[in-house]
C-alpha positions, 0 to 999 in steps of 0.5 A: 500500500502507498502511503497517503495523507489519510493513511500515513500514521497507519503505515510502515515509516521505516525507508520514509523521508521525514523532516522534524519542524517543530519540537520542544527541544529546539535543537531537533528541529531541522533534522531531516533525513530517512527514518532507519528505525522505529521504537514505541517512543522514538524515530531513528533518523539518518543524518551525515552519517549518524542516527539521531534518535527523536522522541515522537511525542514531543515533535511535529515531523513532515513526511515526503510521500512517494508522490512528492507531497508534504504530509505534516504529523503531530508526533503523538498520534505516532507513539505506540508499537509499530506493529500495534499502530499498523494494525488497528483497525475498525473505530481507530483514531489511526484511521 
């Protein structure tokens, strides 16, 4: 399945482009890259060589779809197990 803007805290995120736009610790913010590793808390995102770890809930991230579009997402409604997130279904707040 292809990401989409209504889809994308339902899909796997590892491989995606993502930047982090705004953050309680300012010095997250600008960090850009491809996400390399997920946990229940945090993001793994390449940058010059390095995995930066940024927790989910305290950052706002945009995403680069594969169609080249932007697609913002309040960390938050990303926190949970990978597995778990992608699996919800029926009256899902993911969906």
């Amino acid at each position: 399945m292809t990401a989409s803007a209504t889809t994308l805290v339902r899909e796997e995120l590892v491989g995606l482009p993502v930047e982090v736009v705004a953050a309680s610790n300012p010095d997250l913010v600008g960090i850009e890259g491809d996400v390399v590793m997920e946990t229940t808390r945090t993001l793994g995102i390449e940058q010059d060589d390095r995995v930066l770890q940024v927790p989910k809930a305290d950052a706002t991230f945009e995403w680069t779809l594969s169609t080249g579009t932007g697609v913002r997402t309040a960390g938050e409604r990303l926190v949970g197990r990978p597995a778990r997130r992608t699996e919800k279904g029926g009256d899902s707040t993911w969906r």
